[in-house]
BAMI-793318 format. One line per 10 residues: number of its first residue (from 1); for each residue x, y, z of N, C-alpha, C. Coordinates in nm, 2 decimals. Layout:
# residues N
NUM) X:Y:Z:X:Y:Z:X:Y:Z ~ ...
END
This chain:
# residues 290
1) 1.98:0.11:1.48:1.94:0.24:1.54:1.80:0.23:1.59 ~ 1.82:0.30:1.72:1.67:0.27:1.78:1.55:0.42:1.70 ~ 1.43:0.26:1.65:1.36:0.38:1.52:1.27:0.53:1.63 ~ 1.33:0.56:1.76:1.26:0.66:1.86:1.41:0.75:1.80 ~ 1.50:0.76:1.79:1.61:0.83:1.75:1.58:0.87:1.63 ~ 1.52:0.83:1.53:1.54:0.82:1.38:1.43:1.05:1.38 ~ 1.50:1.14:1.36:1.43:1.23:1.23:1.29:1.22:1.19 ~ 1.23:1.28:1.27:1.04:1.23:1.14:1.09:1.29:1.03 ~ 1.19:1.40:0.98:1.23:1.48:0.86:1.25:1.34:0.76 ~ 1.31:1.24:0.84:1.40:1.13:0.81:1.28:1.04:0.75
11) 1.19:0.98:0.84:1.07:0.94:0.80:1.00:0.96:0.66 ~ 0.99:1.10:0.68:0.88:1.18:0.55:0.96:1.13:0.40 ~ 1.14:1.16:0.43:1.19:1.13:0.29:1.17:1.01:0.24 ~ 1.19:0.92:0.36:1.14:0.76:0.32:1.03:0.71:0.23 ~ 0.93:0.80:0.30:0.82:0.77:0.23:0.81:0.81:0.09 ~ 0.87:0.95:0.09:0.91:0.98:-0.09:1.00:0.89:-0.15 ~ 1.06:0.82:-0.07:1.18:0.70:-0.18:1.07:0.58:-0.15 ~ 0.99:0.51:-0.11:0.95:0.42:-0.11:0.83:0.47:-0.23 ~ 0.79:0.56:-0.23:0.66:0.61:-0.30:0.74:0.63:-0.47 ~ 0.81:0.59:-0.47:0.95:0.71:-0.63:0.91:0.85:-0.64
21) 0.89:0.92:-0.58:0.93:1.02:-0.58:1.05:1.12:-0.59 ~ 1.14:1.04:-0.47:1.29:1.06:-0.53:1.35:0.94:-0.56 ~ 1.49:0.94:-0.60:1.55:0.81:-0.59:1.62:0.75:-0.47 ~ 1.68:0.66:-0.47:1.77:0.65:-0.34:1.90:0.72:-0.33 ~ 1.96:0.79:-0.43:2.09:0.90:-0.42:2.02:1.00:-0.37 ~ 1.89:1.04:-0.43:1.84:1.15:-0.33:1.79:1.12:-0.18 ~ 1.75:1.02:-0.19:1.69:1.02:-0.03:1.82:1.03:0.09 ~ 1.94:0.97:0.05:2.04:0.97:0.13:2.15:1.13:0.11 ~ 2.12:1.21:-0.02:2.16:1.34:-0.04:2.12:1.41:0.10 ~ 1.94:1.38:0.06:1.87:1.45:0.14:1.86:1.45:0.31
31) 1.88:1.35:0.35:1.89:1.27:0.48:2.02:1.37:0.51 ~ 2.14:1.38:0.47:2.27:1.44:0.50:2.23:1.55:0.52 ~ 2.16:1.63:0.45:2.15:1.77:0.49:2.05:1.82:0.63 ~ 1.99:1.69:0.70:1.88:1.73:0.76:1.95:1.69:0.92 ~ 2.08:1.61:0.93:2.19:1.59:1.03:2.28:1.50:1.03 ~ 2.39:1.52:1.10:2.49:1.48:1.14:2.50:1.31:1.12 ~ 2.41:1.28:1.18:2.33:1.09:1.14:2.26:1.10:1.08 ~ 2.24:1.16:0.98:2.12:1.19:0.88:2.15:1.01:0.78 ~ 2.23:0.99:0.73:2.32:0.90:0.67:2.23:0.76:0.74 ~ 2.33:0.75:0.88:2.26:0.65:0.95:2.15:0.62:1.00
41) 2.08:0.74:0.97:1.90:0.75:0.99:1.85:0.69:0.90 ~ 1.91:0.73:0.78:1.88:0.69:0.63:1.84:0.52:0.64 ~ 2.00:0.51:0.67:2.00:0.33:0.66:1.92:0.22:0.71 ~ 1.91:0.33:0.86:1.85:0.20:0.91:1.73:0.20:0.86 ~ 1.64:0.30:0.83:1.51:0.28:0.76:1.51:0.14:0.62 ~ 1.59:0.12:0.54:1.58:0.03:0.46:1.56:-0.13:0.50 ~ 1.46:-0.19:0.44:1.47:-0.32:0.49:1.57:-0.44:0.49 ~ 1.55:-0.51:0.63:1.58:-0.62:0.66:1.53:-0.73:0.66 ~ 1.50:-0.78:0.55:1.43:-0.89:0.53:1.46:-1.05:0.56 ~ 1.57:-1.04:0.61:1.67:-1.15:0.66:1.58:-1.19:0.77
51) 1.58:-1.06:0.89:1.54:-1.07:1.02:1.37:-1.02:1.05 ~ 1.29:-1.06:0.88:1.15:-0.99:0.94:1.08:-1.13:0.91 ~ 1.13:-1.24:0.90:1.06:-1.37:0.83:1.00:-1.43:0.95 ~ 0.87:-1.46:0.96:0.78:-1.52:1.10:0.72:-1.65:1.09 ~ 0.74:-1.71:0.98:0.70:-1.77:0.95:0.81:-1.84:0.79 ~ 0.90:-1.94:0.81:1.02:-1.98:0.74:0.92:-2.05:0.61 ~ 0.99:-2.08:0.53:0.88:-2.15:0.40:0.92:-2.34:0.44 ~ 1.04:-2.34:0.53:1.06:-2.52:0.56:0.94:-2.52:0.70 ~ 0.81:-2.41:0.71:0.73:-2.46:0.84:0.66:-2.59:0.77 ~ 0.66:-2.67:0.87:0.56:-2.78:0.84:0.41:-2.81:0.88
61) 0.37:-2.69:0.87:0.25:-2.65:0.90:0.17:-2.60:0.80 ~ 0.26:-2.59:0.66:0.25:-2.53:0.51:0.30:-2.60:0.40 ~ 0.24:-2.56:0.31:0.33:-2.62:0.17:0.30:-2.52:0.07 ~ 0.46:-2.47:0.05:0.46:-2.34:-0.05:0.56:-2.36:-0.20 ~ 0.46:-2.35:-0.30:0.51:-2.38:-0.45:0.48:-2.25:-0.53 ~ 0.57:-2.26:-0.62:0.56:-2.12:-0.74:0.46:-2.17:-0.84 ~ 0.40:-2.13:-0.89:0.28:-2.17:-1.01:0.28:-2.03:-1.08 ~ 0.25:-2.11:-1.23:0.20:-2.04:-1.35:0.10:-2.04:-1.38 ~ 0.03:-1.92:-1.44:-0.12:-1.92:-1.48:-0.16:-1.85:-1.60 ~ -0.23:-1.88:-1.67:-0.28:-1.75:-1.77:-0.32:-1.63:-1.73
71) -0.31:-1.52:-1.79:-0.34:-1.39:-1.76:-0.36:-1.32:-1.89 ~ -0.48:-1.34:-1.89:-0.55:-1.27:-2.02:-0.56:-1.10:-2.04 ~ -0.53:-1.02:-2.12:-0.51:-0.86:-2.08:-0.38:-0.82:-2.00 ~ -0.29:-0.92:-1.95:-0.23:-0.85:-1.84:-0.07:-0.81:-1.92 ~ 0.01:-0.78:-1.84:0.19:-0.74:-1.91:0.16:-0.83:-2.01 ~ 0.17:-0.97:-1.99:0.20:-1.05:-2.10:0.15:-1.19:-2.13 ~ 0.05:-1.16:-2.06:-0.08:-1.29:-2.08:-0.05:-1.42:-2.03 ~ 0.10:-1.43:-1.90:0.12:-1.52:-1.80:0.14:-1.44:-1.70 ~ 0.15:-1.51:-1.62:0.18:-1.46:-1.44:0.20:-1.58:-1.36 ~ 0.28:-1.55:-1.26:0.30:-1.61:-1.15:0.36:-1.58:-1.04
81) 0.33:-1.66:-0.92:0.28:-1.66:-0.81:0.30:-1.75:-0.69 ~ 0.31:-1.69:-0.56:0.37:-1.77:-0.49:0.23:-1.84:-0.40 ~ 0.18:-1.95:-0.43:0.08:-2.04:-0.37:0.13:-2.14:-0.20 ~ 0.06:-2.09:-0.14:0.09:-2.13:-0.01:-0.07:-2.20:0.05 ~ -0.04:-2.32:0.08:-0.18:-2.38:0.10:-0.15:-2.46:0.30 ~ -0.26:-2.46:0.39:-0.22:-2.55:0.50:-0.25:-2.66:0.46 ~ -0.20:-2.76:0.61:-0.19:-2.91:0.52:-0.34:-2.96:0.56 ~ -0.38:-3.06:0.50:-0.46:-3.13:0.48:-0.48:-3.10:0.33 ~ -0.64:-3.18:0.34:-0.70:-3.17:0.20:-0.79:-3.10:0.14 ~ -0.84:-2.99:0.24:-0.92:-2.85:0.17:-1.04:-2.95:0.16
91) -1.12:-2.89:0.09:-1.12:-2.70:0.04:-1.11:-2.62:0.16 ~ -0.99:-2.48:0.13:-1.02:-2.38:0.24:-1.06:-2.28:0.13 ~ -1.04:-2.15:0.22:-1.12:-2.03:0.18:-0.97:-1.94:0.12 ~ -0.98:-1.93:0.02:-0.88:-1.81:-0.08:-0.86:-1.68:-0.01 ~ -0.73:-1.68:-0.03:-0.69:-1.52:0.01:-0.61:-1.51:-0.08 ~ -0.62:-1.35:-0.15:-0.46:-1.28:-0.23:-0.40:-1.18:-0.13 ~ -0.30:-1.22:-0.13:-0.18:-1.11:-0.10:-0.17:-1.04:-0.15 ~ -0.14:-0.89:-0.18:-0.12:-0.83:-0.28:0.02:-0.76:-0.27 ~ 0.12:-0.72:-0.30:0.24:-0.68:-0.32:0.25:-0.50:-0.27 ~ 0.32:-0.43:-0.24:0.34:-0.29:-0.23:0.38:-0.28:-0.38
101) 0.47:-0.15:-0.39:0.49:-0.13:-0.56:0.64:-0.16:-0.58 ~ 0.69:-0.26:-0.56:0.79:-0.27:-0.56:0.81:-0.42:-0.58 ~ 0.70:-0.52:-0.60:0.76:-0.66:-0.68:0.69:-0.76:-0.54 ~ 0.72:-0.88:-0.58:0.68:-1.01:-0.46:0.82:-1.04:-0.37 ~ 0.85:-0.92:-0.33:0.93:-0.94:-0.20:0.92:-1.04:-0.08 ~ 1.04:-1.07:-0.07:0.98:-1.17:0.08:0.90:-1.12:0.18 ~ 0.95:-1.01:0.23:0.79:-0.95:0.34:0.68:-1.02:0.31 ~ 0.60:-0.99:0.20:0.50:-1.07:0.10:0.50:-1.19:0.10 ~ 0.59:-1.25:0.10:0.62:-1.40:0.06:0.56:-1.46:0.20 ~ 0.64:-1.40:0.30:0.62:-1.43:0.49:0.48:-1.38:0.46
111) 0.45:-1.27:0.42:0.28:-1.26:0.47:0.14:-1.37:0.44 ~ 0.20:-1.41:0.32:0.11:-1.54:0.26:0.13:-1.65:0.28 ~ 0.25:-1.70:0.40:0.27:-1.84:0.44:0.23:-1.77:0.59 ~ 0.20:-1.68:0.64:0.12:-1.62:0.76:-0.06:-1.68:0.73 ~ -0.11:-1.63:0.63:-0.22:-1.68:0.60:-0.28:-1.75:0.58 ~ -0.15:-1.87:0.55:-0.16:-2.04:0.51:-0.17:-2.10:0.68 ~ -0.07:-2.04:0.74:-0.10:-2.09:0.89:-0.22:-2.09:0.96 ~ -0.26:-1.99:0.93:-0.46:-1.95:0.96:-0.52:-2.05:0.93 ~ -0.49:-2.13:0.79:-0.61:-2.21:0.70:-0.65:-2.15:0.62 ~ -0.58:-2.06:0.54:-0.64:-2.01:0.43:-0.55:-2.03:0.28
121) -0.57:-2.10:0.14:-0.50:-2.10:0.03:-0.46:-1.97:-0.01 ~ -0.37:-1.94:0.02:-0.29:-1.77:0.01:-0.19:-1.77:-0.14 ~ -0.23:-1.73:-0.27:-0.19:-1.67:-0.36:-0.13:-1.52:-0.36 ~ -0.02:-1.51:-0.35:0.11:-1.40:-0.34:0.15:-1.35:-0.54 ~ 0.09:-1.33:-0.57:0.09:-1.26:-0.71:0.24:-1.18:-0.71 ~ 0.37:-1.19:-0.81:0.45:-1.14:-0.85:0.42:-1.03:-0.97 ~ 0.38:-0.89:-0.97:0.34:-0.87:-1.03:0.47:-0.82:-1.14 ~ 0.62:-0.86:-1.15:0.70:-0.84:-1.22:0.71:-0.93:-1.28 ~ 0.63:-1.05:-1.28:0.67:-1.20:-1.38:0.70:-1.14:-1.51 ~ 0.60:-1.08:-1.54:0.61:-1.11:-1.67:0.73:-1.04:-1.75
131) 0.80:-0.96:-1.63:0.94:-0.88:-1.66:1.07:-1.00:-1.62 ~ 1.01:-1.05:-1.56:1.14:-1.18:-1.48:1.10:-1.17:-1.38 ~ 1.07:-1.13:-1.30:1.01:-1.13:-1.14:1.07:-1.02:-1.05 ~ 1.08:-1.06:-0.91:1.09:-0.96:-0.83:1.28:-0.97:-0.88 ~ 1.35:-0.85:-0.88:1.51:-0.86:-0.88:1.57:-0.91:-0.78 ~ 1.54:-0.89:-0.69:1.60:-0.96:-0.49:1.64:-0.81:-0.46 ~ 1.57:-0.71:-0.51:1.64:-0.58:-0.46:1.49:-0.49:-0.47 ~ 1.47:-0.38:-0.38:1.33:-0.31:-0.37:1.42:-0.19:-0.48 ~ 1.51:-0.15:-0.51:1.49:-0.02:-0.60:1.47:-0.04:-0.72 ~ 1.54:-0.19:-0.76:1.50:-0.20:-0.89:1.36:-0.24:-0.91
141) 1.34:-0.37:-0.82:1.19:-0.40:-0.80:1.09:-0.25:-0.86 ~ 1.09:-0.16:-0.77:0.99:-0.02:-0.79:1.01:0.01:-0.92 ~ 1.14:0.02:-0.99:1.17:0.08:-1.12:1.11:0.02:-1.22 ~ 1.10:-0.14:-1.18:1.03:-0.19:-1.26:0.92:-0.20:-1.28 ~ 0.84:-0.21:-1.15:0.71:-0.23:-1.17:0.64:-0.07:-1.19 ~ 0.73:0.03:-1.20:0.75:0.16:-1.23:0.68:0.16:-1.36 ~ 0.77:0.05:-1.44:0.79:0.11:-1.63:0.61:0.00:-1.66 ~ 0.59:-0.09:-1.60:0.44:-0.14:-1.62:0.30:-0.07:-1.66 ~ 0.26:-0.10:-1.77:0.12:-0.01:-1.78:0.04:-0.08:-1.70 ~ 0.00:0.05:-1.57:-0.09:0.02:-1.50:-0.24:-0.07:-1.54
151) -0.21:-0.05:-1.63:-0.39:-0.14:-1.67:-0.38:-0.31:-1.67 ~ -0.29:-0.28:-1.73:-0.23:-0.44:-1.77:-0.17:-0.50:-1.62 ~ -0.13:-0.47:-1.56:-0.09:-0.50:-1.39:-0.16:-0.51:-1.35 ~ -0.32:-0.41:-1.36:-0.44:-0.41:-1.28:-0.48:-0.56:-1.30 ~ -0.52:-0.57:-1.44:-0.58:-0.67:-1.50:-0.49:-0.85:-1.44 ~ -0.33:-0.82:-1.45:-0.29:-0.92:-1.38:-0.36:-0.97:-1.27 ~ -0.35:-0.86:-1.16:-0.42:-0.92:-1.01:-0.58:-0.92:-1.05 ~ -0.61:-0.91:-1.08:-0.79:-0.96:-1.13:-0.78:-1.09:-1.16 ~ -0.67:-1.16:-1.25:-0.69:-1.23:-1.31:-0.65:-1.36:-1.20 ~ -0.57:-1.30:-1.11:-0.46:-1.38:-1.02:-0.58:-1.42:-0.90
161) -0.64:-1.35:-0.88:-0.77:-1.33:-0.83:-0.88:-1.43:-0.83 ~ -0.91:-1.43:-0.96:-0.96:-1.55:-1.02:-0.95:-1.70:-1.02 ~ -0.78:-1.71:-1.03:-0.71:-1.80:-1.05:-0.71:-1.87:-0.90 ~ -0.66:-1.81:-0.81:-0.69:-1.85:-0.67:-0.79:-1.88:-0.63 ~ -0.91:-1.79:-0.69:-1.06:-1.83:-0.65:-1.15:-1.98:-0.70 ~ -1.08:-2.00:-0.83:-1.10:-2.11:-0.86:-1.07:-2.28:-0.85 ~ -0.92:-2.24:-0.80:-0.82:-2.34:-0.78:-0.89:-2.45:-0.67 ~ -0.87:-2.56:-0.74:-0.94:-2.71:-0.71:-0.89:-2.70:-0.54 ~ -0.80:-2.65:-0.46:-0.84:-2.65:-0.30:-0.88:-2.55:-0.28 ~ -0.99:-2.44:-0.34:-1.05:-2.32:-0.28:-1.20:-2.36:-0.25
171) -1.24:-2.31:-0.12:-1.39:-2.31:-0.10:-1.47:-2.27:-0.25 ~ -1.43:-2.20:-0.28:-1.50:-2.07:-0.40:-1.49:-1.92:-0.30 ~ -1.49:-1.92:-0.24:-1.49:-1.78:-0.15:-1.39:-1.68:-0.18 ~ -1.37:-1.59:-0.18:-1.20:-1.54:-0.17:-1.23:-1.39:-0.09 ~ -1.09:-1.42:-0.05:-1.05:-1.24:-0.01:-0.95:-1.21:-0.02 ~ -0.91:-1.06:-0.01:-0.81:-0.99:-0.09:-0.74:-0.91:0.02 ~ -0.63:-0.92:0.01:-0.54:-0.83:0.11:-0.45:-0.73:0.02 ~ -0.40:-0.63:0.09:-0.27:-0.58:0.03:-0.21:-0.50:0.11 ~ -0.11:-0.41:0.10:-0.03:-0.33:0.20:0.03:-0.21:0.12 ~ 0.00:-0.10:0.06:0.02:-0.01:0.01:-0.01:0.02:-0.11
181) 0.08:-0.03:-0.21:0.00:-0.03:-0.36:-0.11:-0.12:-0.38 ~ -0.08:-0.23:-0.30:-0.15:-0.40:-0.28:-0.28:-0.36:-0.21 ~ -0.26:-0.25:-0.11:-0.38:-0.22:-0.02:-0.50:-0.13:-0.14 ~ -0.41:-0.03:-0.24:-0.51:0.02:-0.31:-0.54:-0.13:-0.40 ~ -0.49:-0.18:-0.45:-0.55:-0.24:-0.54:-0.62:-0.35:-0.48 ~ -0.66:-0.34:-0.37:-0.73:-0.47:-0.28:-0.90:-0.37:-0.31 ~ -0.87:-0.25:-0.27:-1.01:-0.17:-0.31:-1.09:-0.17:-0.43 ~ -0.92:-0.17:-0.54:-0.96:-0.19:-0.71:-1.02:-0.29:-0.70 ~ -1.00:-0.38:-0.69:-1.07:-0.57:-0.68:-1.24:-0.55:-0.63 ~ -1.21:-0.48:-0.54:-1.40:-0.46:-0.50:-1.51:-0.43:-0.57
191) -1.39:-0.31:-0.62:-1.50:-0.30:-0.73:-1.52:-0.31:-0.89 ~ -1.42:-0.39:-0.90:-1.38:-0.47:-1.03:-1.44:-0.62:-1.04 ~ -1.42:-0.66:-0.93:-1.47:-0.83:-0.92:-1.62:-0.80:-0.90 ~ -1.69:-0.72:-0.78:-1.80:-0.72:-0.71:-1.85:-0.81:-0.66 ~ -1.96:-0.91:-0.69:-2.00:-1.03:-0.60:-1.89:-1.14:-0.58 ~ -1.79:-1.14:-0.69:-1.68:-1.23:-0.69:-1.60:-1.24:-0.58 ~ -1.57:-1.12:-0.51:-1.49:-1.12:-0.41:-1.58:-1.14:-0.27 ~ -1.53:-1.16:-0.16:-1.64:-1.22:-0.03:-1.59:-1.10:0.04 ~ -1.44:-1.09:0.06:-1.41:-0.95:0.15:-1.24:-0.87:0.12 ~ -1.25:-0.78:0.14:-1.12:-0.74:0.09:-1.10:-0.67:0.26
201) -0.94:-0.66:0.27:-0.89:-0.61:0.39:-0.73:-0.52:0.35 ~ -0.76:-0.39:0.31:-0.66:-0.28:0.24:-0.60:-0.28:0.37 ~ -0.48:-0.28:0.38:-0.34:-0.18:0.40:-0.29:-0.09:0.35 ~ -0.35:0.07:0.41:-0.28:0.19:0.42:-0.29:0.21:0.23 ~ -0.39:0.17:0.17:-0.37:0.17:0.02:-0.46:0.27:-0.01 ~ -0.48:0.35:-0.17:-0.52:0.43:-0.24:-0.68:0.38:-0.20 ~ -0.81:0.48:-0.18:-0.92:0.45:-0.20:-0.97:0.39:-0.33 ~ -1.07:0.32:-0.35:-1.18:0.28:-0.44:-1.18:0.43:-0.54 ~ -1.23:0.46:-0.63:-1.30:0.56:-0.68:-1.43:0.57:-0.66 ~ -1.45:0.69:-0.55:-1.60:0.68:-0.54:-1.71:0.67:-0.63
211) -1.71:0.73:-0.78:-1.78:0.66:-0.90:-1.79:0.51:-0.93 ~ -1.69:0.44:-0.85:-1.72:0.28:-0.87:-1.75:0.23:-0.72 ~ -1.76:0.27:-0.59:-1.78:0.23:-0.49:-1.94:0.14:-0.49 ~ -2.00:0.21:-0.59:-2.13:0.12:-0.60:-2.16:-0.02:-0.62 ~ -2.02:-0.07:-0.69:-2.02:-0.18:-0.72:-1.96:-0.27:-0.64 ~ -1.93:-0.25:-0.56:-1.84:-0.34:-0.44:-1.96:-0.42:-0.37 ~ -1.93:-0.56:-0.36:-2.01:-0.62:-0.30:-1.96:-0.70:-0.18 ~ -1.82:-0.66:-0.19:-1.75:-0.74:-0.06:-1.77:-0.68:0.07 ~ -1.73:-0.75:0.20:-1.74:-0.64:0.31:-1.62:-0.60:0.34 ~ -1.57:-0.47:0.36:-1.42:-0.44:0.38:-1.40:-0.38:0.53
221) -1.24:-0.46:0.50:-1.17:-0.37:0.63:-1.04:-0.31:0.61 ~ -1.12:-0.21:0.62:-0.97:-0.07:0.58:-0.89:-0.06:0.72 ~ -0.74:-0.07:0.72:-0.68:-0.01:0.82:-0.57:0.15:0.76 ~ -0.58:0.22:0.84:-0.50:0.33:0.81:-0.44:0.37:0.95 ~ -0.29:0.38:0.86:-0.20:0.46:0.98:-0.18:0.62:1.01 ~ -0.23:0.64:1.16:-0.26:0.79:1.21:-0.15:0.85:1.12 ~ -0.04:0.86:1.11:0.02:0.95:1.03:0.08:0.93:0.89 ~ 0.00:0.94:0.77:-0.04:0.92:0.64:-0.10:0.98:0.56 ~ -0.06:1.11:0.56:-0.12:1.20:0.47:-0.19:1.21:0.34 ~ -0.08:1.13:0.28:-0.12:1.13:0.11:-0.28:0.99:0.14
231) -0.29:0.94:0.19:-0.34:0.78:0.20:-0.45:0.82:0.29 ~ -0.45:0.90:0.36:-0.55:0.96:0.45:-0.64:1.11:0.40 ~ -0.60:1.15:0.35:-0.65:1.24:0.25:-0.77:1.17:0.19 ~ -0.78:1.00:0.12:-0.86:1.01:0.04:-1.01:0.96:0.09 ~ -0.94:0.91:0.28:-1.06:0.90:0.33:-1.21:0.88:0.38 ~ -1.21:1.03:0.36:-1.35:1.09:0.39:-1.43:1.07:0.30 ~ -1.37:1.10:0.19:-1.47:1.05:0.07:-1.50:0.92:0.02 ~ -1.40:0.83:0.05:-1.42:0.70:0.05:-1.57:0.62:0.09 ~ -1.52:0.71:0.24:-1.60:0.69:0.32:-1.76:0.71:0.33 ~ -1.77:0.79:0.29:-1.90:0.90:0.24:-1.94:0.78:0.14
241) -1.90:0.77:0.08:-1.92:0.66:-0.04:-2.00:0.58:-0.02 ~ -1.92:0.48:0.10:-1.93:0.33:0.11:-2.09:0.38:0.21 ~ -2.07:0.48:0.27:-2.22:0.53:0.33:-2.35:0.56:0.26 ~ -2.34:0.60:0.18:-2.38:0.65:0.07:-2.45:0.53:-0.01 ~ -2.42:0.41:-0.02:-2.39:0.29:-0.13:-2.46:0.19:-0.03 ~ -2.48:0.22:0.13:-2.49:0.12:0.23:-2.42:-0.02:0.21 ~ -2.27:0.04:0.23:-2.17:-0.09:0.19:-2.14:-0.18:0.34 ~ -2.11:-0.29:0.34:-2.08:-0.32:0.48:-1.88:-0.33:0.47 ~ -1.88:-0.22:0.58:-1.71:-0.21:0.58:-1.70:-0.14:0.74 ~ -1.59:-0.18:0.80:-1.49:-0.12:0.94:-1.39:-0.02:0.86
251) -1.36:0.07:0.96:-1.25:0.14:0.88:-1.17:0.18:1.04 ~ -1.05:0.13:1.06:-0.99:0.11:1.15:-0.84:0.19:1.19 ~ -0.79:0.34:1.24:-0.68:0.36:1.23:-0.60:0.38:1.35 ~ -0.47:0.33:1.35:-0.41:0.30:1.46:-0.30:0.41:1.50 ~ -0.28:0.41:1.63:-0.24:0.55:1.68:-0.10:0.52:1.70 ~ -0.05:0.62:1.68:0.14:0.60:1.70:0.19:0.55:1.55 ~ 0.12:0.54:1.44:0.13:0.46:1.33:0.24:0.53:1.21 ~ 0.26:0.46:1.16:0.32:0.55:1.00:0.27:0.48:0.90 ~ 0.29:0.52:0.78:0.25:0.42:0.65:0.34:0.29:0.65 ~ 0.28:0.22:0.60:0.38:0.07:0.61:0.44:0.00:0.76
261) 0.34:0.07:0.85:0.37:-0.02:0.97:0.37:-0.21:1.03 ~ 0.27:-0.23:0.90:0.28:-0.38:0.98:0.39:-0.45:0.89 ~ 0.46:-0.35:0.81:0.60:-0.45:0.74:0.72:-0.42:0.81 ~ 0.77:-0.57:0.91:0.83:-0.57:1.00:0.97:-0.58:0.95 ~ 1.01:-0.57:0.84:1.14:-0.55:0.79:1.17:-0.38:0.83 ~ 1.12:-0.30:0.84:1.18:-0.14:0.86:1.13:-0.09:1.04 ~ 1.20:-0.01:1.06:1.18:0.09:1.18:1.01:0.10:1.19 ~ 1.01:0.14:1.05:0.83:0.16:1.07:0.73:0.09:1.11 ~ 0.77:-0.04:1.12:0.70:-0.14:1.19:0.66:-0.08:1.35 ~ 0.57:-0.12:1.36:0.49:-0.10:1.50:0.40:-0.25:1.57
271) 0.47:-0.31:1.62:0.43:-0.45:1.66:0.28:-0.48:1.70 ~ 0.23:-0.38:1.79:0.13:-0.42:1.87:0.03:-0.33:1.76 ~ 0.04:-0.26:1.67:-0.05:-0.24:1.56:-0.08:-0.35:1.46 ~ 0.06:-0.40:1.41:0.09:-0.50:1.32:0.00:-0.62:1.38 ~ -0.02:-0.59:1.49:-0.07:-0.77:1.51:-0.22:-0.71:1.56 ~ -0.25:-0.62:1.59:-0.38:-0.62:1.61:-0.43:-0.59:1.48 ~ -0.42:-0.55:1.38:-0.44:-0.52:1.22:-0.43:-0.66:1.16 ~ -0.34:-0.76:1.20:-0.33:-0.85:1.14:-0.46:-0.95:1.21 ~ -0.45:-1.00:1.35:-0.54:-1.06:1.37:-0.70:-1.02:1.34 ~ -0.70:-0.90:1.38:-0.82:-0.86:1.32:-0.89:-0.88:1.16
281) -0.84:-0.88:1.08:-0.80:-0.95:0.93:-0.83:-1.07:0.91 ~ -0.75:-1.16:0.98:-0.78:-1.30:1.02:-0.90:-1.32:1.03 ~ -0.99:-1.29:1.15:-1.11:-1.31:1.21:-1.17:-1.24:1.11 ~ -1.16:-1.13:1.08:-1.26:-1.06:0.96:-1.31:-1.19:0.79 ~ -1.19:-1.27:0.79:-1.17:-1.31:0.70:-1.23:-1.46:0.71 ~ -1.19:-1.52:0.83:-1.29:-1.67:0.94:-1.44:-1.63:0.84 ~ -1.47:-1.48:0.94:-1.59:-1.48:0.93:-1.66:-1.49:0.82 ~ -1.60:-1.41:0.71:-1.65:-1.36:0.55:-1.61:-1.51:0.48 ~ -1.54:-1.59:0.51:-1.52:-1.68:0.33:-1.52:-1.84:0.42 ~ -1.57:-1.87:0.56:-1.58:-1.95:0.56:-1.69:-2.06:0.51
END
């Protein structure tokens, strides 16, 4: 279905099933009552991950392996992770991927062999390992990384963080990406790591807490999509912050946008955002950790 047909009514509910706020029996209850193809509005919003892959894991431009690591404080004091390095022999400059809230989905998987094509050692953190990993499905995926004590998950990607940063083909540099839950916790990292991190680059994620924005020592680039309420709300104050703190950061929002636009598995993808958000990332990232 063409995503110009699709309900913004249709849209909004998405965002509450992608966010758990309802379940998926409600999101499709709900979708029926709002029209006729309410149903098939529903659907096509769910991803296609088959057809959003840009980058295959047989490129030979890359070499992508699963690795285990310690994780001290975290779910369960291992983790692992999908490590994507380009070829030659390094050292390049570290990047984390960070996951939405719903597990190391392929989307993710394609985004960190995207990164590896750049030249950068791209660590993709599964933050369900220590449950069994992502299920191959986003509802369970969410339910699960649902029932996780937040701290201990936090503490995973810190640790995952580390682990990349350190790894015998890393410059020592790193930076942090993410795309929703991944995008807030790319902010958490800033100012959890501080001089440790070189730059972080959030997608559409939760702000920093302005009581810790003082500690951020990386330079960031926030992107946010024009219509994002909950994620855009926190803003201004963010912002105020990083001004406030004389932090060096871009904060970049793109027009025509929704939350979760540059994940090209759904309707919501928006191409010519996706790729100027992405390249701009890229070059933000050349600049900071080479």
């Amino acid at each position: 279905m063409d995503k110009n047909k699709i309900d913004d009514s249709i849209y909004d509910l998405y965002d509450e099933y992608c966010h758990g706020r309802i379940n998926r029996r409600q999101f499709f209850e709900r979708a029926a009552s709002v029209a006729v193809t309410g149903v098939a509005m529903a659907n096509a919003l769910l991803p296609n991950y088959a057809e959003a892959q840009e980058v295959l894991f047989t490129d030979e431009r890359i070499k992508g392996t699963w690795v285990d690591y310690a994780s001290e404080g975290g779910s369960s004091g291992e983790m692992r992770g999908y490590l994507v390095q380009p070829l030659g022999e390094g050292p390049f400059p570290a990047v984390l991927v960070m996951h939405e809230n719903r597990g190391l989905n392929p989307y993710i998987q394609d985004v960190a062999r995207r990164a590896a094509v750049a030249g950068f050692l791209a660590l993709a953190p599964d933050g369900l390992a220590p449950s069994g990993g992502y299920p191959g499905n986003d509802d369970d995926g969410r339910a699960m990384q649902r029932s996780l004590d937040p701290a201990k998950l936090s503490q995973d990607m810190v640790n995952s963080a580390r682990f990349v940063k350190s790894h015998e083909l890393s410059n020592g540099r790193l930076g942090a990406t993410g795309f929703c839950w991944g995008g807030g916790m790319t902010n958490f990292l800033a100012t959890e790591l501080g001089e440790e991190l070189n730059a972080g680059a959030p997608f559409y994620g939760r702000a920093a807490d302005t009581d810790q924005v003082g500690k951020i020592e990386a330079a960031l680039l926030v992107h946010y999509a024009e219509d994002d309420p909950r994620v855009n709300a926190m803003r201004a104050d963010f912002e105020a912050a990083l001004k406030e703190h004389g932090k060096r950061y871009e904060m970049h929002t793109y027009p025509g946008t929704r939350h979760g636009f540059h994940n090209y598995s759904t309707p919501r993808y928006n191409p010519d955002a996706a790729k100027l958000a992405w390249d701009r990332t890229m070059a933000f990232f050349d600049k900071h950790l080479q």
